[in-house]
PyMOL Python script that loads the backbone (N, CA, C, O; Angstrom):
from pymol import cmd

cmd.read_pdbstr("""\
ATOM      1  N   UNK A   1     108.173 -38.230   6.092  1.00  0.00           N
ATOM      2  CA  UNK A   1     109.536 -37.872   6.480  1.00  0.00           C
ATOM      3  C   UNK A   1     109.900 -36.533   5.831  1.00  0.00           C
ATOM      4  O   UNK A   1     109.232 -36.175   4.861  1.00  0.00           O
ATOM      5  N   UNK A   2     110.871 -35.782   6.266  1.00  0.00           N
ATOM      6  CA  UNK A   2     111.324 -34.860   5.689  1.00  0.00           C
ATOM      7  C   UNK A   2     112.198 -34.874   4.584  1.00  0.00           C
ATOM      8  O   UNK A   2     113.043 -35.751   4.406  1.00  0.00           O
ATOM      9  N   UNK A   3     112.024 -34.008   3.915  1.00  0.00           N
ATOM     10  CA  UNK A   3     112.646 -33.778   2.252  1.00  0.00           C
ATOM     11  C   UNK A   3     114.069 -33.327   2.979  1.00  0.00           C
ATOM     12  O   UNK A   3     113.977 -32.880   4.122  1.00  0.00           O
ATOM     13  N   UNK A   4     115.290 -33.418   2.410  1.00  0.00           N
ATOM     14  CA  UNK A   4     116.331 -32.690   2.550  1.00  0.00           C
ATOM     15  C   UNK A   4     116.990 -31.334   2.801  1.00  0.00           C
ATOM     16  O   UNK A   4     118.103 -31.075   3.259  1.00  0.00           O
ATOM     17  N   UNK A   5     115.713 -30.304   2.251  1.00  0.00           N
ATOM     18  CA  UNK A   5     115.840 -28.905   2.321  1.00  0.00           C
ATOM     19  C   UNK A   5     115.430 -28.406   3.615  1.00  0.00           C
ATOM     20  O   UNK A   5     116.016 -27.613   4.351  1.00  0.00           O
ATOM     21  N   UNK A   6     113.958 -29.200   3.821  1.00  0.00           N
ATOM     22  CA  UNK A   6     113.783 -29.420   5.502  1.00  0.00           C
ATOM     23  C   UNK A   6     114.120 -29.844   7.037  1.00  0.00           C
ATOM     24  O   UNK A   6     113.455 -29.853   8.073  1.00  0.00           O
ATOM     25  N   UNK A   7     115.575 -30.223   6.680  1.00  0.00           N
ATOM     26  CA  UNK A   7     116.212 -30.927   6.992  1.00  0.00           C
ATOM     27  C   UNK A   7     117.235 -29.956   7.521  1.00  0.00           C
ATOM     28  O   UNK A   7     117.426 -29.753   8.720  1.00  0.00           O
ATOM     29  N   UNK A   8     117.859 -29.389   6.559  1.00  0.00           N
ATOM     30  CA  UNK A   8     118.772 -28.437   6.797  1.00  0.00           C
ATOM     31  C   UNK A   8     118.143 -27.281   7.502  1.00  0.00           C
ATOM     32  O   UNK A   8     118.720 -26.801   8.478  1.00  0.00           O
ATOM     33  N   UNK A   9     117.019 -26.803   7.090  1.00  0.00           N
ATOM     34  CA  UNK A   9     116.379 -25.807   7.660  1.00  0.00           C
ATOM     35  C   UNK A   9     116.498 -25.513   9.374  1.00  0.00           C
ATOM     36  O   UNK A   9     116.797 -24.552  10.082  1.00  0.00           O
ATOM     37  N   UNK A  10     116.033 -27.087   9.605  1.00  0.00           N
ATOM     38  CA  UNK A  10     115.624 -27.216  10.806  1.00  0.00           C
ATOM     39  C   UNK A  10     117.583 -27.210  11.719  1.00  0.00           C
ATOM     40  O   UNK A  10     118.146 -26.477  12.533  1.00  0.00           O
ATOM     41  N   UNK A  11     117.908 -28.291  11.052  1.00  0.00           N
ATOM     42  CA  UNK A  11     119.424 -28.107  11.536  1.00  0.00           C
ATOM     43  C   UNK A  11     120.252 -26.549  11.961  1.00  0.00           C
ATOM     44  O   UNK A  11     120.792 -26.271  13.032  1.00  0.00           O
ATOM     45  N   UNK A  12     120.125 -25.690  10.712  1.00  0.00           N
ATOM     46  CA  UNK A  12     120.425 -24.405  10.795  1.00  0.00           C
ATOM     47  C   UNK A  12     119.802 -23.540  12.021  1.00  0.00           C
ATOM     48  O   UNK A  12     120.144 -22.363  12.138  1.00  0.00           O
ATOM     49  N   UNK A  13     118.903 -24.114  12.916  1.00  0.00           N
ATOM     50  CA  UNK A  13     118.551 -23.404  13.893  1.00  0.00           C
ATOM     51  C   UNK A  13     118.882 -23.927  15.058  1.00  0.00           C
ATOM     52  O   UNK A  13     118.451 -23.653  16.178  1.00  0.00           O
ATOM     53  N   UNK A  14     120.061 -25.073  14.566  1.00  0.00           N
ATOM     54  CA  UNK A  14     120.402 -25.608  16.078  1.00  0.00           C
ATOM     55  C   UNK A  14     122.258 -25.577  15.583  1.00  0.00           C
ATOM     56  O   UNK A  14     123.102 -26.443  15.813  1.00  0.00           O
ATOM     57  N   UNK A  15     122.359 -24.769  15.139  1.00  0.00           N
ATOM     58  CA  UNK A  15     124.049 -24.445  14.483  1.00  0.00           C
ATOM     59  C   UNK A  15     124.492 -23.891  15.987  1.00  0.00           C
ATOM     60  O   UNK A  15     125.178 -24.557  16.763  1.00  0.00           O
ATOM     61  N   UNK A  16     124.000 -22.598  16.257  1.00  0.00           N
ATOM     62  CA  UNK A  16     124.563 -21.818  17.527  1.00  0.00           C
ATOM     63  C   UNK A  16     124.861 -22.460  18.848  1.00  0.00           C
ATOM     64  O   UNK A  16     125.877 -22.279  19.519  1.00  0.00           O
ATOM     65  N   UNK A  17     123.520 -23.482  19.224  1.00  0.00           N
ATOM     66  CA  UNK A  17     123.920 -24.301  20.057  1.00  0.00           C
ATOM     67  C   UNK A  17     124.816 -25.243  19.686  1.00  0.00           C
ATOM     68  O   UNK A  17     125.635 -25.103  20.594  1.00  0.00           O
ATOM     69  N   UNK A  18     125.181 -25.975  19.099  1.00  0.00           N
ATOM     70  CA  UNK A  18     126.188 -27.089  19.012  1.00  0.00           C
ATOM     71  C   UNK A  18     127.713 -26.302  18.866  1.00  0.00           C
ATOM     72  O   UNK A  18     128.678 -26.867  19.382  1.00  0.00           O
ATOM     73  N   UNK A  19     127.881 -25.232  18.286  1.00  0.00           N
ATOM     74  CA  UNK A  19     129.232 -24.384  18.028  1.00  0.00           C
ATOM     75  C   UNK A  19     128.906 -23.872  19.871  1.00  0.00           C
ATOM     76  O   UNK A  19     129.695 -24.416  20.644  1.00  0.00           O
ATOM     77  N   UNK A  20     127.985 -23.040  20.466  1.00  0.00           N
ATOM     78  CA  UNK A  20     128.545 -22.846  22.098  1.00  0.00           C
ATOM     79  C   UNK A  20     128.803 -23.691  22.674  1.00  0.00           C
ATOM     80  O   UNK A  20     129.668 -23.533  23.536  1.00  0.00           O
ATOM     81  N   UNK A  21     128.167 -25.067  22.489  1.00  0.00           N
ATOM     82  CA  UNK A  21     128.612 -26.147  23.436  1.00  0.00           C
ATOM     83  C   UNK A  21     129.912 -26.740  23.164  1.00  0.00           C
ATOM     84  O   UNK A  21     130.624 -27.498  23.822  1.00  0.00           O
ATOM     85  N   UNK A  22     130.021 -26.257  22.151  1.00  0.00           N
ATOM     86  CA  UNK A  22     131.773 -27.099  21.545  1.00  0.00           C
ATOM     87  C   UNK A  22     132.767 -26.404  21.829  1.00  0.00           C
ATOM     88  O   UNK A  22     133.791 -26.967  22.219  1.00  0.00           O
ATOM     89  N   UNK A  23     132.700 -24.888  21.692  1.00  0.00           N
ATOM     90  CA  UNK A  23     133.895 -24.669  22.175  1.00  0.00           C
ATOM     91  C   UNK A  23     133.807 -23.770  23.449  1.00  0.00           C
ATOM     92  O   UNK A  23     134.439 -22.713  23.465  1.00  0.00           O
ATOM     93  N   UNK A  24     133.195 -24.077  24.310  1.00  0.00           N
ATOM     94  CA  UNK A  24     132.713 -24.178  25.873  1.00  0.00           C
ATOM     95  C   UNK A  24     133.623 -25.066  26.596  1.00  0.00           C
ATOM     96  O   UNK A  24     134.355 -24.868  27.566  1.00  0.00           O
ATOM     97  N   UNK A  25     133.322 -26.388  25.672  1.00  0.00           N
ATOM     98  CA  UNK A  25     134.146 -27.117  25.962  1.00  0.00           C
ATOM     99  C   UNK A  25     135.865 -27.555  25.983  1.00  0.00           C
ATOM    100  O   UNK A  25     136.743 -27.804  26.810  1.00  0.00           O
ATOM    101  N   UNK A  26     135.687 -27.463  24.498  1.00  0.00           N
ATOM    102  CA  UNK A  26     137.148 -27.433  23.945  1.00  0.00           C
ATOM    103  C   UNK A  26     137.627 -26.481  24.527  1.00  0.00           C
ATOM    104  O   UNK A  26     138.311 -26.774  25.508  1.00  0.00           O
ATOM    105  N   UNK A  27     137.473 -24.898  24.166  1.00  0.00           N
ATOM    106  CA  UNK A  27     138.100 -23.883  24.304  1.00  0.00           C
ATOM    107  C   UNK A  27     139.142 -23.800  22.891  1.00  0.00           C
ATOM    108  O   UNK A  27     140.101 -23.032  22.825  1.00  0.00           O
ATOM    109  N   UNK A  28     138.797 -24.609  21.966  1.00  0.00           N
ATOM    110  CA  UNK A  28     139.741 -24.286  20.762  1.00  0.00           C
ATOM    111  C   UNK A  28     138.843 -24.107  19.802  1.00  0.00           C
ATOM    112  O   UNK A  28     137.995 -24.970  19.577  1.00  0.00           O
ATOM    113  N   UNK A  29     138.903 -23.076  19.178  1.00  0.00           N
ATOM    114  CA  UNK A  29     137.479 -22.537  18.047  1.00  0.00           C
ATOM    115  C   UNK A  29     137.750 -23.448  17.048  1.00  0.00           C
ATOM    116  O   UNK A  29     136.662 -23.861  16.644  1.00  0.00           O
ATOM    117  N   UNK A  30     138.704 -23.994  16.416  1.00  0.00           N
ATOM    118  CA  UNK A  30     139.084 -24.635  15.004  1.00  0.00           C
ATOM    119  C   UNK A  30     138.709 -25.952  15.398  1.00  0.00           C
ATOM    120  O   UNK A  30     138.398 -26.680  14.456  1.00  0.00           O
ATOM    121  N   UNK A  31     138.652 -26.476  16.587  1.00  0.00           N
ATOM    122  CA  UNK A  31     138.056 -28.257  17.092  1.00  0.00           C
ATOM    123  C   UNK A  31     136.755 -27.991  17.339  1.00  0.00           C
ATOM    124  O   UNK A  31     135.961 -28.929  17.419  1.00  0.00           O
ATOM    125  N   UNK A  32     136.282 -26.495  17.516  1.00  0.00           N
ATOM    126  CA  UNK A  32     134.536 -26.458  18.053  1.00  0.00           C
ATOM    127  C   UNK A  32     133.885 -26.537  17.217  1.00  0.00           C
ATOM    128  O   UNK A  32     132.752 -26.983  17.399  1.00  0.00           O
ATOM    129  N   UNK A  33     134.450 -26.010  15.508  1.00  0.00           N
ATOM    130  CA  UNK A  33     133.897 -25.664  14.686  1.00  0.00           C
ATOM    131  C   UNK A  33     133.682 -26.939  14.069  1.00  0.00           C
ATOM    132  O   UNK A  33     132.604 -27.233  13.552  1.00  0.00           O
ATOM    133  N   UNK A  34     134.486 -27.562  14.099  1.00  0.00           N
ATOM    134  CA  UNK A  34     135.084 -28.886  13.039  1.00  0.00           C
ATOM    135  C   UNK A  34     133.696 -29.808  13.916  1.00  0.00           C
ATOM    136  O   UNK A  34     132.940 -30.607  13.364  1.00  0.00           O
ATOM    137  N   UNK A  35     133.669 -29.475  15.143  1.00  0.00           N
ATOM    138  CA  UNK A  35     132.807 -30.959  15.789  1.00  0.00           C
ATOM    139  C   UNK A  35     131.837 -30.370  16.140  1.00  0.00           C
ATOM    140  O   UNK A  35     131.203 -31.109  16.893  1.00  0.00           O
ATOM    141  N   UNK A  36     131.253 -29.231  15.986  1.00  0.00           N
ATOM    142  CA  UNK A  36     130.005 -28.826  15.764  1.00  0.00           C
ATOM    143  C   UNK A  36     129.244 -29.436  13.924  1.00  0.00           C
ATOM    144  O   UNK A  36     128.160 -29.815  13.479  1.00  0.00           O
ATOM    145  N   UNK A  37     130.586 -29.199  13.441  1.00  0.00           N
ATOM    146  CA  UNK A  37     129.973 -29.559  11.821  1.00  0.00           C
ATOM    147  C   UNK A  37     129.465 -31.089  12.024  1.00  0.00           C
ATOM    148  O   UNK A  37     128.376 -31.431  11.563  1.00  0.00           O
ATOM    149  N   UNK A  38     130.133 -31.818  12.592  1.00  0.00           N
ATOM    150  CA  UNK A  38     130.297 -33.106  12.979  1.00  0.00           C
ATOM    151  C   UNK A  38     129.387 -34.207  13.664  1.00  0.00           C
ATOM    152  O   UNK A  38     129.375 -35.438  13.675  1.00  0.00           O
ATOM    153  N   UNK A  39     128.529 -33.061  14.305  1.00  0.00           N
ATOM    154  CA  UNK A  39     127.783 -33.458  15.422  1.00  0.00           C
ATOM    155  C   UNK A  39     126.083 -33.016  14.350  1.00  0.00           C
ATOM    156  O   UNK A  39     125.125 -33.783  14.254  1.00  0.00           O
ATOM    157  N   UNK A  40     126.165 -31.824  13.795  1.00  0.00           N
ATOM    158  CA  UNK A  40     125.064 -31.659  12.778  1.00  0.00           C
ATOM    159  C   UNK A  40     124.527 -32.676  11.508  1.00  0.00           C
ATOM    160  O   UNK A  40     123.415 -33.000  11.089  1.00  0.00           O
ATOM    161  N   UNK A  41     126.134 -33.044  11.078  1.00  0.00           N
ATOM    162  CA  UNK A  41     125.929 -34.042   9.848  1.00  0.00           C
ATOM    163  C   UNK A  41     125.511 -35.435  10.639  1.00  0.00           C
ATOM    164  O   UNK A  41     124.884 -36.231   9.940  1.00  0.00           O
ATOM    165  N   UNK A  42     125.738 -35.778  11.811  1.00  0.00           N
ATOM    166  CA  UNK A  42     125.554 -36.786  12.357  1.00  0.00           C
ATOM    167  C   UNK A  42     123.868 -36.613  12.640  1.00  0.00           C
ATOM    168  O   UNK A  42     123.036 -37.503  12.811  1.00  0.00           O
ATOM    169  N   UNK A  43     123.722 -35.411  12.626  1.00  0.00           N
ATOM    170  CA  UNK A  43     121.671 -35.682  13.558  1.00  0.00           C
ATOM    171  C   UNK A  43     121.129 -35.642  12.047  1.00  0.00           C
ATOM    172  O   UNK A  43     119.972 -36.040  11.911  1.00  0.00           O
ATOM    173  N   UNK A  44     121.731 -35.264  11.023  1.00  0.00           N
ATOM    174  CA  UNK A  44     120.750 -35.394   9.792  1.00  0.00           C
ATOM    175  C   UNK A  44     120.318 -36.509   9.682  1.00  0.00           C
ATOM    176  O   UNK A  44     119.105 -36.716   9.663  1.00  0.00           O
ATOM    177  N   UNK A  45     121.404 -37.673   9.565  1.00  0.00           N
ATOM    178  CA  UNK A  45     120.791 -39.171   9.147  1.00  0.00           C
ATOM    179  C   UNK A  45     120.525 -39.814  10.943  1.00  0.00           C
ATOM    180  O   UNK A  45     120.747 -40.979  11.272  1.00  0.00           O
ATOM    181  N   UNK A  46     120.039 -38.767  11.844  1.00  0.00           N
ATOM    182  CA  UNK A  46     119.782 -39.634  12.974  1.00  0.00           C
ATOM    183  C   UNK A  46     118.098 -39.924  12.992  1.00  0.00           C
ATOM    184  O   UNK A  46     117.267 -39.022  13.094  1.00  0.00           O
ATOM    185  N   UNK A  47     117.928 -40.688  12.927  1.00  0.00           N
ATOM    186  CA  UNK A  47     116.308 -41.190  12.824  1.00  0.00           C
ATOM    187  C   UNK A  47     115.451 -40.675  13.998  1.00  0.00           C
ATOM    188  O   UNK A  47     114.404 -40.027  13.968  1.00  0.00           O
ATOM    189  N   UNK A  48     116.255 -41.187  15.159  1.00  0.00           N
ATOM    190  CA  UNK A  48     115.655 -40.694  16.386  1.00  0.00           C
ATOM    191  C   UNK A  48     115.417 -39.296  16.785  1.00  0.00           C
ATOM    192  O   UNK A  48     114.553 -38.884  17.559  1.00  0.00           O
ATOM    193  N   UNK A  49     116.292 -38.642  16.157  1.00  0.00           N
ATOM    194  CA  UNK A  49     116.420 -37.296  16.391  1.00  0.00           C
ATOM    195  C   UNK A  49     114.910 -36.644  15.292  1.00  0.00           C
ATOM    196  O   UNK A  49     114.287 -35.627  15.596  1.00  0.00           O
ATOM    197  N   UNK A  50     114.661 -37.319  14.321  1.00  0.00           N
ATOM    198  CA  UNK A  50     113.646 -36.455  14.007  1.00  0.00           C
ATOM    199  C   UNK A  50     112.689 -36.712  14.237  1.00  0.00           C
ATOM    200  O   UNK A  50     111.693 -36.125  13.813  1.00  0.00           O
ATOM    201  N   UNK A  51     112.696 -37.876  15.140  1.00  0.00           N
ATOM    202  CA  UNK A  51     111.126 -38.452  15.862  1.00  0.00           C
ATOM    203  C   UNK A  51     111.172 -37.755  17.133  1.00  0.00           C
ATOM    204  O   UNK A  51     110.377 -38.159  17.981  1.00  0.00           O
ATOM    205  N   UNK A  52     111.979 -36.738  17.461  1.00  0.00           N
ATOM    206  CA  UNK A  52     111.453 -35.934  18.875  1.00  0.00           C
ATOM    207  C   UNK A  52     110.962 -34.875  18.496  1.00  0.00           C
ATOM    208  O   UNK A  52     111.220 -34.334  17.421  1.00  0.00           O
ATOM    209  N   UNK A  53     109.977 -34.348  19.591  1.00  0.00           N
ATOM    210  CA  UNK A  53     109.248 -32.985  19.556  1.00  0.00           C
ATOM    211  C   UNK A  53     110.909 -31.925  19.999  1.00  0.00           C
ATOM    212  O   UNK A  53     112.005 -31.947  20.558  1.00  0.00           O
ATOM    213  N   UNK A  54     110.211 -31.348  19.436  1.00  0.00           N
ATOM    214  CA  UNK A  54     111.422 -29.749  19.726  1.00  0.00           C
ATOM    215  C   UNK A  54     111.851 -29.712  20.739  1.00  0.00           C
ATOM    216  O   UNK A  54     113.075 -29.678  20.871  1.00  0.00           O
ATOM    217  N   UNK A  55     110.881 -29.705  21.991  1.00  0.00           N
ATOM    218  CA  UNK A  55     111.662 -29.405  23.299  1.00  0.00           C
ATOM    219  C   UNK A  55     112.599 -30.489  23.627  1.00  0.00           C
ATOM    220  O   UNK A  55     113.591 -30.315  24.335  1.00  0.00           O
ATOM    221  N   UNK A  56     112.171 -31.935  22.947  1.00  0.00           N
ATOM    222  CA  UNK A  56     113.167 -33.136  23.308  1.00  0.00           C
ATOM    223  C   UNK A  56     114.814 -32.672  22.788  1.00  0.00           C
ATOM    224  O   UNK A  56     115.791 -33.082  23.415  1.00  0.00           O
ATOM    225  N   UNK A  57     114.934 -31.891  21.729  1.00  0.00           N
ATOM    226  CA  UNK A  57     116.118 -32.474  20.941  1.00  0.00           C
ATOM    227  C   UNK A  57     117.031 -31.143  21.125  1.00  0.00           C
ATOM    228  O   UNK A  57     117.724 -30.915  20.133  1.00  0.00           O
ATOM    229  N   UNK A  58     117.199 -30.042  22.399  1.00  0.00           N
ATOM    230  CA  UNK A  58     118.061 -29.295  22.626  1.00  0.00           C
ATOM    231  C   UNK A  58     119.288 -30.111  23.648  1.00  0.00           C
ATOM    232  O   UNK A  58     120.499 -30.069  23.434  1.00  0.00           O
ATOM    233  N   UNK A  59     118.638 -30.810  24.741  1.00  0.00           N
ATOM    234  CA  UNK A  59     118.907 -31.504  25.354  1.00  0.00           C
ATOM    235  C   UNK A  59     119.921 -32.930  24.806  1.00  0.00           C
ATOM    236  O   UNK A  59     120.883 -33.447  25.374  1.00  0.00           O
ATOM    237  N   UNK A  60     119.179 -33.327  23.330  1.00  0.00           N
ATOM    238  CA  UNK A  60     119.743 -34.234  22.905  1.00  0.00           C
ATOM    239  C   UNK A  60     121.281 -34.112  22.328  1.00  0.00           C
ATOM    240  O   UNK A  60     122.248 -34.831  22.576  1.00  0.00           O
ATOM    241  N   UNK A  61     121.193 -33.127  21.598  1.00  0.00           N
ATOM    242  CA  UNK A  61     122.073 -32.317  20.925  1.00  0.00           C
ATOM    243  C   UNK A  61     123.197 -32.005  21.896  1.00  0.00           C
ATOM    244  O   UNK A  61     124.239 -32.603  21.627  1.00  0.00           O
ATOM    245  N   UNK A  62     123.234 -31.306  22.835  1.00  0.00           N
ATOM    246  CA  UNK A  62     123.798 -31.119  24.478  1.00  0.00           C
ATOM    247  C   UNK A  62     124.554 -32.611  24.390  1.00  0.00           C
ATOM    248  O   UNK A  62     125.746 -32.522  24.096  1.00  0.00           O
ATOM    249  N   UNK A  63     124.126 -33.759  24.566  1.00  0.00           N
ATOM    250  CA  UNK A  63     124.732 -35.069  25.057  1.00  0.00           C
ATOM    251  C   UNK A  63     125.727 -35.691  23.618  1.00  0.00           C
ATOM    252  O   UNK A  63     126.739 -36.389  23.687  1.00  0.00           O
ATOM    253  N   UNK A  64     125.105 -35.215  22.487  1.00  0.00           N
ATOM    254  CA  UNK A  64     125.811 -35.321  21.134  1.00  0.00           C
ATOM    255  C   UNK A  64     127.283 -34.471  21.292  1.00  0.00           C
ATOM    256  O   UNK A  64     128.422 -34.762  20.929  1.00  0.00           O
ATOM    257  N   UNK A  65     126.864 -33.578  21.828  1.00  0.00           N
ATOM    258  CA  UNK A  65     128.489 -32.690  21.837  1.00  0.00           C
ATOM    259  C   UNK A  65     129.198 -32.985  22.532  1.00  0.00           C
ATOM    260  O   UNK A  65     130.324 -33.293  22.140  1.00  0.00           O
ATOM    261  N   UNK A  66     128.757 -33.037  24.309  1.00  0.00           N
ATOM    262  CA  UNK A  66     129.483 -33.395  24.768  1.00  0.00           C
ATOM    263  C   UNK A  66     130.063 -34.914  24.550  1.00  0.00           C
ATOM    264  O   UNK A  66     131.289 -35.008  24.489  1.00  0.00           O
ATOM    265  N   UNK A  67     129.430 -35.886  24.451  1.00  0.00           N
ATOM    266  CA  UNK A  67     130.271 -36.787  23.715  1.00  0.00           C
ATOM    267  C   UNK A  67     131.712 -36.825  22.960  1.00  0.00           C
ATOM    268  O   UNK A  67     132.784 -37.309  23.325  1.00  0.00           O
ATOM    269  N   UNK A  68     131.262 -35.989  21.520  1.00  0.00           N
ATOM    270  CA  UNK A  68     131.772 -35.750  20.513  1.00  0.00           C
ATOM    271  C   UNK A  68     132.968 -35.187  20.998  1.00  0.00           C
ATOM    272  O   UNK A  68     133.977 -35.854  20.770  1.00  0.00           O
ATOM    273  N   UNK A  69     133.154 -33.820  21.787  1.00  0.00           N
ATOM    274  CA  UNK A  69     134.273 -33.151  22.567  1.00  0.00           C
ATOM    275  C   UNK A  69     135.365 -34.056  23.617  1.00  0.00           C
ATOM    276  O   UNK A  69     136.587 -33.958  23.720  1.00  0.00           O
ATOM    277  N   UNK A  70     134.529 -34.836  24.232  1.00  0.00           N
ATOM    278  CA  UNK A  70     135.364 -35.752  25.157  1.00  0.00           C
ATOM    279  C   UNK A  70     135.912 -36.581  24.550  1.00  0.00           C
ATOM    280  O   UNK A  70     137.125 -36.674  24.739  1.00  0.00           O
ATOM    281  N   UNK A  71     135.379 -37.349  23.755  1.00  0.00           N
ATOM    282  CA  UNK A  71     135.931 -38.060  22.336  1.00  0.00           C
ATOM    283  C   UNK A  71     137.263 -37.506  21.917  1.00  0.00           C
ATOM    284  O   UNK A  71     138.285 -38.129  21.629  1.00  0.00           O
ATOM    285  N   UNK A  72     137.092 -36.474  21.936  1.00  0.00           N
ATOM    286  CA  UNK A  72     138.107 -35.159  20.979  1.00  0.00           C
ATOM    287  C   UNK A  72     139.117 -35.307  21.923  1.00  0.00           C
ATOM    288  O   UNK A  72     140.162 -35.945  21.795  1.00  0.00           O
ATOM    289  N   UNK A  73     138.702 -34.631  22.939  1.00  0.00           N
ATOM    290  CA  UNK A  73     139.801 -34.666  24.013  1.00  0.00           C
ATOM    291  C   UNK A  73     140.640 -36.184  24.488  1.00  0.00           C
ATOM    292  O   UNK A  73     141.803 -36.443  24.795  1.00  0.00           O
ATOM    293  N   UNK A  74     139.847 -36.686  24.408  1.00  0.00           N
ATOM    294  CA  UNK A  74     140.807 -38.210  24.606  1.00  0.00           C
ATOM    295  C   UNK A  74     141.643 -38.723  23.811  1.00  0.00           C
ATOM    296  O   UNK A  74     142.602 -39.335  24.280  1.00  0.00           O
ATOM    297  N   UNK A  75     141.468 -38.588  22.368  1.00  0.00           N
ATOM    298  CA  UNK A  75     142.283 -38.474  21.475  1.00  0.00           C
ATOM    299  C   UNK A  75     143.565 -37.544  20.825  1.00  0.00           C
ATOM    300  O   UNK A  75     144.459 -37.796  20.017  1.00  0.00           O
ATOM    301  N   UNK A  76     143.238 -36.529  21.484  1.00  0.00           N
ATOM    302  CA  UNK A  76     144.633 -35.526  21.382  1.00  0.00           C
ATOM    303  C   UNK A  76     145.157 -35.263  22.297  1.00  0.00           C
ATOM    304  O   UNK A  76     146.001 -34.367  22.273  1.00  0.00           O
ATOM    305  N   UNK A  77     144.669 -36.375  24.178  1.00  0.00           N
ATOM    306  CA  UNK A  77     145.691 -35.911  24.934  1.00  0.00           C
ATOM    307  C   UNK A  77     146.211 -37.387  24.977  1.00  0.00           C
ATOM    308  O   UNK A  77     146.903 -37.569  25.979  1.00  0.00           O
ATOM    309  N   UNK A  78     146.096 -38.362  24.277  1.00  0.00           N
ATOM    310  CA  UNK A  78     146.793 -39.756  23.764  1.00  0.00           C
ATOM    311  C   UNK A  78     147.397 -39.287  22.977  1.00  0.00           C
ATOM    312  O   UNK A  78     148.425 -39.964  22.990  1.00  0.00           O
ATOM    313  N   UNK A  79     147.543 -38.301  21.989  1.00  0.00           N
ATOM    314  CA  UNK A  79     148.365 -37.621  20.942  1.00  0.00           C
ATOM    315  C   UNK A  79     149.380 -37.119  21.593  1.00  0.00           C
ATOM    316  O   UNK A  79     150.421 -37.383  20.990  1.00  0.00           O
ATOM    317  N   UNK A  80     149.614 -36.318  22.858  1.00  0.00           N
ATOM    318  CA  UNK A  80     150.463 -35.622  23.313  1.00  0.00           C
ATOM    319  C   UNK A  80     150.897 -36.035  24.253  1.00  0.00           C
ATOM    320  O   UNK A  80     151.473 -35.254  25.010  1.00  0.00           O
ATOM    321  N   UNK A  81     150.780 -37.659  24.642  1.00  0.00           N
ATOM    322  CA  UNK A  81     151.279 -38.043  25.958  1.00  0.00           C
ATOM    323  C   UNK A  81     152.189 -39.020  25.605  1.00  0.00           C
ATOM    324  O   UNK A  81     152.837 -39.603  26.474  1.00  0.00           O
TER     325      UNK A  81
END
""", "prot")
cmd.dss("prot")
cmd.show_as("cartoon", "prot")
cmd.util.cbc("prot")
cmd.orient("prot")
């Protein structure tokens, strides 16, 4: 398994994608940022995620956000309704 430093390493090269897909979505930089952080700390302790080959886990990441964003959105337009 990977050590922790390796961990981050690998994460840090999937920062850009999870921050474009977030606030692509959102369109609010301060909710893209927050659930990009959100969506990273979540694939560290994801098991599955480090049992895929590379090409598997851009794609994966993609379905992590959007999740995470719609999530978002359902909750702050129950906030404002």
């Amino acid at each position: 398994m990977l050590d922790f430093q390796k961990k981050v390493e690998i994460l840090r090269g999937y920062e850009s994608l999870c921050y474009t897909v977030c606030v692509t979505l959102l369109i609010d930089e301060q909710a893209a940022c927050k659930m990009a952080e959100e969506t990273l700390c979540q694939l560290f302790s994801d098991q599955d995620f480090w049992l895929m080959n590379e090409t598997e886990r851009p794609s994966y990441i993609l379905r992590l956000c959007k999740r995470g964003c719609l999530q978002w959105t359902r909750v702050n337009l129950l906030q404002t309704s």
